[in-house]
C-alpha positions in Angstrom: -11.2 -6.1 -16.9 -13.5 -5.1 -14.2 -12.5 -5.7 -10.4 -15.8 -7.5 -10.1 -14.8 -9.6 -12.2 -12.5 -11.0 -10.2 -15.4 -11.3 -7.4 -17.9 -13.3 -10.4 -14.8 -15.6 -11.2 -14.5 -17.0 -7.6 -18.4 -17.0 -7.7 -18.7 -19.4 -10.6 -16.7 -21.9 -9.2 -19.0 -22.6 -6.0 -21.6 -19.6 -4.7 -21.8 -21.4 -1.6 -17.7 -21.0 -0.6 -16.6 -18.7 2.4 -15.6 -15.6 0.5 -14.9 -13.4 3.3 -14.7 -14.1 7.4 -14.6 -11.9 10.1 -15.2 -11.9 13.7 -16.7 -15.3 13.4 -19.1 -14.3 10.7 -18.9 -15.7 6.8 -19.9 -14.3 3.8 -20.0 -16.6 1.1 -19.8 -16.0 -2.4 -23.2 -15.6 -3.2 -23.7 -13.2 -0.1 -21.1 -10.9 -1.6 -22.0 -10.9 -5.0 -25.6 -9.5 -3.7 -24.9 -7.4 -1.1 -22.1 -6.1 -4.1 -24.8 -6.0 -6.8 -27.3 -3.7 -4.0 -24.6 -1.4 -3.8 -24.0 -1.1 -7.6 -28.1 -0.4 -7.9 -28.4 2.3 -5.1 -24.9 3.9 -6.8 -27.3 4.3 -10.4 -30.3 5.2 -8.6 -28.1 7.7 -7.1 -27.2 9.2 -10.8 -23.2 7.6 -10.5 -22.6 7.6 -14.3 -19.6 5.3 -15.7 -16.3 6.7 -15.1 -17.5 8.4 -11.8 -15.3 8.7 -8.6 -16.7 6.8 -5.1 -14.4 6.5 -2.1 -14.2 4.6 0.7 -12.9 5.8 4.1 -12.6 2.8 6.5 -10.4 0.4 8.5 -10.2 -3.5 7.7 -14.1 -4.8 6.9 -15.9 -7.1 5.1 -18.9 -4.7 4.1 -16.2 -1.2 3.1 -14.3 -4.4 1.2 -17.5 -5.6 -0.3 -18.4 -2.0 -1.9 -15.4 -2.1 -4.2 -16.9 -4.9 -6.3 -20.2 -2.5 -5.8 -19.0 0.4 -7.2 -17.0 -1.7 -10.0 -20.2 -3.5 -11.3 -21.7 0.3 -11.5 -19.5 1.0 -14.1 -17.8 3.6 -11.4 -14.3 3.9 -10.0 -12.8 3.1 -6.6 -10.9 5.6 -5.0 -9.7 4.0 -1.5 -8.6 6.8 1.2 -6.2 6.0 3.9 -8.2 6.6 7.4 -4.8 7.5 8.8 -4.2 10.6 7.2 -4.8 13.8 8.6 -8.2 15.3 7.7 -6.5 17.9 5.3 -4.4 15.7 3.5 -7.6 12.9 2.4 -9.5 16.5 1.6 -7.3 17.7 -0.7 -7.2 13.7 -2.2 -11.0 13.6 -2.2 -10.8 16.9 -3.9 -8.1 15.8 -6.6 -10.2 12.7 -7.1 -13.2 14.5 -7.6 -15.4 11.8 -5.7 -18.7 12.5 -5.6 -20.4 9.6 -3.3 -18.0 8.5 -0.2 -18.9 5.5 2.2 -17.1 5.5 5.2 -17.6 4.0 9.1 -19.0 5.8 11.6 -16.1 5.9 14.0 -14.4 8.2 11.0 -17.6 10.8 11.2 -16.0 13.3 13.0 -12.6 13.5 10.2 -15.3 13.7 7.3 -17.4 16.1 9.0 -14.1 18.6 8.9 -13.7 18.6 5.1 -17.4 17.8 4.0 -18.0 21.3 3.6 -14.8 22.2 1.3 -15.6 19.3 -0.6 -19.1 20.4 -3.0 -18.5 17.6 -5.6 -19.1 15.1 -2.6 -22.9 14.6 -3.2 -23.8 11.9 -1.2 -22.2 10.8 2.4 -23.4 6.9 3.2 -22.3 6.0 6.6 -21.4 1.8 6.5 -22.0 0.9 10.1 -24.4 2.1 13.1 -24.4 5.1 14.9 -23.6 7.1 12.0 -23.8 11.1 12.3 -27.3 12.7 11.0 -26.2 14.3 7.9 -25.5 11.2 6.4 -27.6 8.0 5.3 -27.1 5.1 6.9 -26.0 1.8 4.3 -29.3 0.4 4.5 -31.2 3.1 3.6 -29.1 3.9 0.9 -29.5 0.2 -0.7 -33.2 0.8 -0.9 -32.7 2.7 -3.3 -32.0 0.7 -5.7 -33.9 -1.0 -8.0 -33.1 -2.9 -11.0 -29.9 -5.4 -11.4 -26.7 -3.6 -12.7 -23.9 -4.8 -14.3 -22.1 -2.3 -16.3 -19.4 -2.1 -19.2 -17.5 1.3 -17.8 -16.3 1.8 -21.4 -13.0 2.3 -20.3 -10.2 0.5 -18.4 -9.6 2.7 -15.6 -10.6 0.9 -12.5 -9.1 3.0 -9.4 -7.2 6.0 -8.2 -4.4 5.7 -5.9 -3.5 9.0 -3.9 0.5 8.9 -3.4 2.7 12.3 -2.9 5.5 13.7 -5.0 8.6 15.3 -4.7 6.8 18.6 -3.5 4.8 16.6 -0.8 1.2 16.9 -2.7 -0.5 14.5 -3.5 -1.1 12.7 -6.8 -3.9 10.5 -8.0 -2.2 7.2 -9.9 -4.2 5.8 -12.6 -4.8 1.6 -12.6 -6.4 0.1 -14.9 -8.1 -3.2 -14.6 -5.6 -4.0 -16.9 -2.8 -3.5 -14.5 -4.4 -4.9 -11.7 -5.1 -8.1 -14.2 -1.5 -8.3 -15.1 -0.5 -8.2 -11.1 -3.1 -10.8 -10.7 -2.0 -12.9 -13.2 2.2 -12.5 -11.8 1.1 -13.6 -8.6 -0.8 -16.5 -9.5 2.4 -17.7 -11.8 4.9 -16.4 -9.3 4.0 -18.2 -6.3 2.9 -21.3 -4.5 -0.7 -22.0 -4.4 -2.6 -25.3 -3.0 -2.4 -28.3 -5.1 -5.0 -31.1 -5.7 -7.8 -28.9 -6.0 -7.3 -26.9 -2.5 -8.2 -23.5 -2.1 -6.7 -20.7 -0.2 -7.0 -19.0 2.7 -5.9 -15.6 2.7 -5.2 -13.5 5.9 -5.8 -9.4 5.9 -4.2 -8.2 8.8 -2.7 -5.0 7.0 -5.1 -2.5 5.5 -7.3 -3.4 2.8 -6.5 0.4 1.2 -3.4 -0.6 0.7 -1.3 -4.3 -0.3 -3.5 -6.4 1.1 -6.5 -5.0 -0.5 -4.9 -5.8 -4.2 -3.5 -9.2 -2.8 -7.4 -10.5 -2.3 -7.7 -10.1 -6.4 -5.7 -13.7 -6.6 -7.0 -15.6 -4.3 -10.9 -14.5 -5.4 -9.8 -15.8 -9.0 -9.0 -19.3 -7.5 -12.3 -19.5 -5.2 -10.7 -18.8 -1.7 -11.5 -17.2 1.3 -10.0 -14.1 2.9 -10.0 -13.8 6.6 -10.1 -10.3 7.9 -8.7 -8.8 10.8 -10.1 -5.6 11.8 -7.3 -4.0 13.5 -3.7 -4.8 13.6 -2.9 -7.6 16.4 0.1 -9.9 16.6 -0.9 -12.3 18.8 -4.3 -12.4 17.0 -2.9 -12.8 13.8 -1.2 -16.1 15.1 -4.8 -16.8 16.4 -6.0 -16.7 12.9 -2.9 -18.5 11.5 -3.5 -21.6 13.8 -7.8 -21.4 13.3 -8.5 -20.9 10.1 -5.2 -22.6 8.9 -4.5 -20.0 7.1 -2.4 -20.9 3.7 -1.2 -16.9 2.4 -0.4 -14.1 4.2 1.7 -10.2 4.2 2.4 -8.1 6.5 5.2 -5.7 6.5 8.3 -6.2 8.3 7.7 -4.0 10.7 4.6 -6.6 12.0 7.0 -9.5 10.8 9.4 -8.3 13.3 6.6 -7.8 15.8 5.4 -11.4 15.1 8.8 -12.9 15.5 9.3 -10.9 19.1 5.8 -12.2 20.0 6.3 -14.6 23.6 3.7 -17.5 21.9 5.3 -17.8 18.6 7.3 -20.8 19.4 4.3 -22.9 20.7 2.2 -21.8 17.2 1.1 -24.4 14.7 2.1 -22.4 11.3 2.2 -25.5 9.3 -0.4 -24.2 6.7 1.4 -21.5 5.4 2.5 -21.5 2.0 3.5 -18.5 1.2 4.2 -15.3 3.7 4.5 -12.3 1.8 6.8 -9.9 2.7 7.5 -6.1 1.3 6.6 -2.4 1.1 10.0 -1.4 3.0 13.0 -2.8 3.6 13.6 -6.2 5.7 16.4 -6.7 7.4 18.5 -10.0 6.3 19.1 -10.8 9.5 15.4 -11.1 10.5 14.4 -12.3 7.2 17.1 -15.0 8.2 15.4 -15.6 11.6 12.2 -15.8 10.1 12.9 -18.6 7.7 13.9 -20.8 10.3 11.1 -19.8 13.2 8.0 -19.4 10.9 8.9 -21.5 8.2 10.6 -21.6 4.8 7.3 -19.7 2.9 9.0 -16.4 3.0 7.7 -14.3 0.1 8.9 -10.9 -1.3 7.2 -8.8 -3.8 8.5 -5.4 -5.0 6.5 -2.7 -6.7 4.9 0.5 -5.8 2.0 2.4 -6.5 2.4 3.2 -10.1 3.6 -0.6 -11.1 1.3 -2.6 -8.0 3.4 -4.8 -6.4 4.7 -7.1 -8.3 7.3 -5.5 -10.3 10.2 -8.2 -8.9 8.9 -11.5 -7.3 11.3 -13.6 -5.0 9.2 -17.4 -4.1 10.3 -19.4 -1.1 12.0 -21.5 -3.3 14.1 -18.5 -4.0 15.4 -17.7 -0.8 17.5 -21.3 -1.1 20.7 -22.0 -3.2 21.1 -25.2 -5.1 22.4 -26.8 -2.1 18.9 -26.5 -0.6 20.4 -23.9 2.5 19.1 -20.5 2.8 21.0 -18.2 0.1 22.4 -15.5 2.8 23.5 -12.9 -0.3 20.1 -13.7 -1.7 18.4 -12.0 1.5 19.3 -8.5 0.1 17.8 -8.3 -2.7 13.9 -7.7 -4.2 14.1 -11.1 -5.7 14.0 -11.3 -10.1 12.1 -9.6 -12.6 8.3 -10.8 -12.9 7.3 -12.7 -15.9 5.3 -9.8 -17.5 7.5 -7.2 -16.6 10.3 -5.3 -18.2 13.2 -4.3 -15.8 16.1 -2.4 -16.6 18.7 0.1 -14.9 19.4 3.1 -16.7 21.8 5.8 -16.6 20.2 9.7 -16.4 21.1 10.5 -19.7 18.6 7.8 -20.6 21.2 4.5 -21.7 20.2 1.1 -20.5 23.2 -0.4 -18.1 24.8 -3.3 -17.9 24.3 -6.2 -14.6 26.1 -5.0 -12.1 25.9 -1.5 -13.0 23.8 0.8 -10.3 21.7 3.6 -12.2 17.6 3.9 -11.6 15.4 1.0 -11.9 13.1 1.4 -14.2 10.3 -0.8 -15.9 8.1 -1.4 -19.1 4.8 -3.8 -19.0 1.0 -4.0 -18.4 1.9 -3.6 -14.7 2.7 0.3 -15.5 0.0 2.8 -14.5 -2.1 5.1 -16.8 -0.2 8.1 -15.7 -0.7 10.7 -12.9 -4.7 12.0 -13.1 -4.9 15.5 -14.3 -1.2 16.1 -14.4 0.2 15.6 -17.7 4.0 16.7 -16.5 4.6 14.4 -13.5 3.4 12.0 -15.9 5.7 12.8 -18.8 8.7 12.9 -16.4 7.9 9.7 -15.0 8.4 7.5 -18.4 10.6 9.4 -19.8 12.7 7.7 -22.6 9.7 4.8 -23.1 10.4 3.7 -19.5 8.4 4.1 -16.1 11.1 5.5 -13.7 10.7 4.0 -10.1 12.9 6.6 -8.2 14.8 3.6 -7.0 18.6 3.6 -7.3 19.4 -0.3 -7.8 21.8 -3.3 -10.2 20.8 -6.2 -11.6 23.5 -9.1 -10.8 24.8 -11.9 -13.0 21.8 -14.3 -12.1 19.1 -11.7 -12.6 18.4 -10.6 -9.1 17.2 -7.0 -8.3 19.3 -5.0 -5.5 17.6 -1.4 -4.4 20.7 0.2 -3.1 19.2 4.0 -2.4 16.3 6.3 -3.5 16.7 9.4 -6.0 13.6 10.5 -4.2 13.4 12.2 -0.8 11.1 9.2 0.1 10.9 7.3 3.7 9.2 4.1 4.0 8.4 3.1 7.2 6.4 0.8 8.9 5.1 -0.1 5.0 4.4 3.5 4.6 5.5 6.2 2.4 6.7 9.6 4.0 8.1 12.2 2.0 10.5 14.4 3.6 8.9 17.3 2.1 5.9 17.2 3.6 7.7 16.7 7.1 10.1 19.5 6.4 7.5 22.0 5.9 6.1 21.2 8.8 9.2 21.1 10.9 9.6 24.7 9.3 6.4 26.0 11.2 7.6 25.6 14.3 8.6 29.0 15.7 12.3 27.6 16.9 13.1 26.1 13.3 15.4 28.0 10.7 16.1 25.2 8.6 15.5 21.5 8.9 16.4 18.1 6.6 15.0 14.7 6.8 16.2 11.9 5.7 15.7 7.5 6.8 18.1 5.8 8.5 17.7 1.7 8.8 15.8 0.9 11.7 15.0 -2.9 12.8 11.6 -2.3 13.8 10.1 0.0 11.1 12.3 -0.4 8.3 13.5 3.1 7.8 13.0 5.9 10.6 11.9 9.0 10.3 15.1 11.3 11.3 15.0 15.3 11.6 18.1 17.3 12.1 17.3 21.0 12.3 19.2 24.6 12.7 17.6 26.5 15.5 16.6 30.1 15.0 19.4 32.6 16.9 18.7 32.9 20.9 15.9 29.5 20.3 16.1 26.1 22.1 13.4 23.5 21.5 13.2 20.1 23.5 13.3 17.3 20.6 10.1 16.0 22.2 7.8 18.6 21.7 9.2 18.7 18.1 8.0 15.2 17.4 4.7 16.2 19.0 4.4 19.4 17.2 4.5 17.7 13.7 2.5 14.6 14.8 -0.6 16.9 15.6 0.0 18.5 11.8 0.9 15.3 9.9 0.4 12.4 12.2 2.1 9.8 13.4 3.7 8.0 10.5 5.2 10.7 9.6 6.5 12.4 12.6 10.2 12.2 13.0 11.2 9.4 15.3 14.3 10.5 15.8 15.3 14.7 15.9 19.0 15.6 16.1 19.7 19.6 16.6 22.7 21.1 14.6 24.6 24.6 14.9 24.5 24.6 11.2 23.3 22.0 8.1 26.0 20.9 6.0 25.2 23.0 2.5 26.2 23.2 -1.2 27.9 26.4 -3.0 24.7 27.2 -3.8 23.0 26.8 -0.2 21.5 23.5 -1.0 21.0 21.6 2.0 23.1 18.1 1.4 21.3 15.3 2.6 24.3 12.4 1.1 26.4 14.3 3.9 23.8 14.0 6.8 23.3 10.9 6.6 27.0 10.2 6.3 27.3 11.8 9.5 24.8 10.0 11.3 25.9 6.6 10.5 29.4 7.3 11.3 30.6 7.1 7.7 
C-alpha cells in the first residue's frame, strides 16, 4: 500500500471535506489530492524514478505535509528529516539516504546551504515557502514542470526511511513499508475510540509531523477527517484549538501533557470533544497521568512502539486506564498498556528462550508492524531479529492479565522530551572538551521531560570546568535535546575489572540507591 492511498481513501468519501487546517486556512480533500498530484508530476518531470529517495526538511505545515502524498503517488520514497538536528547529523542522514530531490522552508536555508555541497546525490533543492535562497527553485516554479497526471505503482512496498541512531551514535536509515504503516493504521483504528453515528474526526498536530504525529494523520485520513495543524509548539494555543475546532484526537508527549496540565487557563477550557488523548514516546509519570485523567478528562490514550515497529506495538484505550469497578486502575498507570491485535509480543531471555508472565527479559515482537530491516546494513539488521524476533532494546514482563511493563533499556538510550538521545553520541562529545578525561551518561526520571539528560565526568589532572559551560559546550555540537541537563563532576567513574565504565552503579549513586 501506498501512503497516498491513505490520502485517495479519505477523498472518496467526500472531496469537498476539510482535510487539512491551519492558521485559519482549509484545504479540503480535493485541494490536497491536486496540489499532491502537481507535486508527483514535477517529481517525474524532474527524472525521480520509482524507488527514489526525496526528503523533506520542515517544521509543522500543511504544504511540506501535503508533499508526502506527492512524492508517494510518484512512485518515490519519503525520507522526513528532523529540522532540529544539527546540520552534520541530517547530512550524514541525507547522505545515508541517498536523497536526491529535498523540499524544505526557507527559514531552514541557511542549515541546507552548510551540507549542500557534501551532499552530490542531492540534485534538486525546492524551497516550499517565500523568500527562499537563490540556489534553489521556489515550489511553484518547480510544479510547472510538470505535465501529465501521475499515479504510480512503485513496484515495491517500501514507502519511507526513518533516520534513528545506534549503539555507536550513527545513524541508521529504518525501512517501512506501506505495509507496516497499513498494519499501524489498521491497530489504531481497531484499538481506539473513534466517533460514532457517522462523525468524523478531528485530529490535532501540535507535535512534529516528522515524527508521531505525522504517522497518526494515516487513521484519521482513512475515515475522512480533518487534521488541524499547529505550526509551532504552544500550550495555551493548543487548548485554543482544542476548544475551536472541537477537536476529537490528539498526542503530545508528556513532557507538553505536563506543560498543558501546569497551564493557568486549563481549568476554564471546554475539552468535552476529546475522545481520545494519545499519550507516549517516553515515559509518563503515574502521578500526572493520574492528574490528567481527572482534569482533562477520562480519554487518556497510550501507544508504545518505536521506530522499527511504528507505534503501536502495545495499545492501552481509555477504557483501559479503569478497573471493573469503573475507578481509575492506579497499578494500571505503569504500564504500556496490552499487546496490539496484529502484533506478537513476547519477553525473552539472551540465550534466545521465550519467558514466562512475570518474568523480566527483553521485549521483543513478531508482526506486519516490524520494519524491513536497517537500509544498507545487513548486520544491525541481523542482530536486531535475531532468533525470528525483532528485539526492541527494552527490558520489560508481561503480568497475569496481559499488560506490558518497560522496566529499563539494554540500550544506552535517553528519551526525553519524546526524543531519542543516545549517550554515545553525547559522550563523545563531552569527550572534546579540553577539561574531560572520561565522561558517562545515563537518564534519570524527570517530571517535566520524562528522562533527563545526566553527565557525570572525570576531569583531566590540574582541570576545572564550570558544569554550565559544559552544557553549553555540547549544545553548540549536538543541540539542545541532547545536551546534558544535569552534569555531576567525579574524582573518579566507578569501573569494571576490565576498565568498563559502569553505568548500573552511577545511576545507583544518583538516586540514592
Amino acid at each position: 500500500m501506498r501512503l497516498v492511498d491513505h490520502l485517495d481513501k479519505g477523498a472518496s468519501l467526500d472531496p469537498d471535506a476539510p482535510c487539512l487546517v491551519c492558521d485559519g486556512e482549509v484545504a479540503t480533500y480535493a485541494d490536497v489530492t491536486r496540489l499532491a498530484g502537481r507535486v508527483a508530476s514535477a517529481l517525474v518531470a524532474d527524472g525521480v524514478a520509482p524507488g527514489e529517495r526525496v526528503a523533506i526538511l520542515s517544521a509543522n505545515d500543511p504544504t511540506a505535509f501535503t508533499c508526502v502524498f506527492g512524492i508517494s503517488r510518484a512512485g518515490a520514497i519519503w525520507c522526513p528529516v528532523n529540522p532540529r538536528n544539527e546540520a552534520a547529523e541530517n547530512r550524514e542522514l541525507l547522505e545515508l539516504f541517498g536523497c536526491t530531490v529535498l523540499f524544505f522552508q526557507a527559514s531552514f536555508a541557511p542549515l541546507v546551504d552548510a551540507i549542500r555541497g557534501a551532499l552530490p546525490r542531492l540534485r534538486t533543492l525546492v524551497c516550499l515557502d517565500d523568500g527562499g535562497p537563490d540556489w534553489a527553485v521556489r515550489l511553484e516554479d518547480f510544479l510547472t514542470t510538470g505535465a501529465d497526471d501521475v499515479d504510480r505503482d512503485p513496484g515495491d512496498d517500501l514507502a519511507m526511511i526513518v533516520g534513528t541512531g545506534g549503539t555507536t551514535g550513527r545513524p541508521k536509515g529504518v525501512m517501512l513499508t506501506g505495509t507496516n504503516l497499513e498494519s499501524m493504521t489498521a491497530i489504531t483504528l481497531m484499538s481506539y475510540p473513534w466517533p460514532a453515528g457517522g462523525g468524523l474526526p478531528v485530529y490535532l498536530a501540535l507535535a512534529p509531523l516528522t515524527h508521531a504525529a505525522g504517522v497518526l494523520c494515516f487513521p484519521v485520513l482513512r475515515r475522512g477527517g480533518s487534521i488541524v495543524i499547529m505550526r509551532s509548539p504552544d500550550v495555551g494555543g493548543f487548548l485554543d484549538h482544542v476548544e475551536r475546532h472541537r477537536v476529537t484526537h490528539t498526542f503530545l508527549p508528556p513532557t507538553l501533557i505536563y506543560m498543558v496540565l501546569d497551564h493557568p487557563s486549563l481549568p476554564g477550557r471546554d475539552l468535552t470533544s476529546l475522545q481520545c488523548f494519545w499519550y507516549g514516546a517516553a515515559p509518563m509519570s503515574a502521578s500526572r497521568l493520574e492528574e490528567a485523567w481527572t482534569r482533562i478528562g477520562p480519554v487518556m490514550a497510550q501507544l508504545f512502539g518505536q521506530t522499527e515497529a511504528p507505534m503501536m506495538i502495545s495499545t492501552m484505550a481509555p477504557a483501559d486506564h479503569v478497573g471493573p469497578d469503573g475507578a481509575i486502575a492506579t497499578a494500571r498507570l505503569s504500564s504500556a498498556g496490552r499487546p496490539s491485535p496484529m502484533v506478537t509480543v513476547a519477553i525473552m531471555a539472551e540465550d534466545g528462550r521465550l519467558l514466562e508472565h512475570g518474568e523480566r527479559g527483553e521485549i521483543v515482537v513478531r508482526g506486519s508492524l516490524v520494519m524491513r530491516g536497517y537500509l544498507d546494513d545487513e548486520a544491525a539488521t541481523a542482530e536486531a531479529s535475531k532468533h525470528g524476533w525483532h528485539h526492541t532494546g527494552d527490558i520489560g514482563y508481561l503480568d497475569d492479565d496481559g499488560f506490558l511493563f518497560i522496566v529499563d533499556r539494554a540500550k544506552d538510550m535517553v528519551i526525553t522530551g519524546g526524543f531519542n538521545v543516545y549517550s554515545t553520541e553525547v559522550e563523545q562529545a563531552l569527550l572534546a572538551h579540553p577539561a574531560v578525561a572520561d565522561g558517562a551518561v545515563i537518564g534519570l526520571p524527570d517530571e517535566k521531560w520524562g528522562e533527563r539528560v545526566t553527565a557525570v565526568l572525570q576531569l583531566r589532572p590540574g582541570s576545572s570546568v564550570d558544569p554550565a559551560e559544559v552544557t553549553s559546550f555540547v549544545k553548540a555540537r549536538i543541540g539542545s535535546v541532547k545536551s546534558p541537563k544535569q552534569v555531576e563532576i567525579w574524582p573518579d567513574l566507578p569501573r569494571s575489572k576490565l576498565g568498563k565504565v559502569l553505568k548500573a552503579e552511577i545511576r545507583a549513586q544518583l538516586l540514592g540507591s
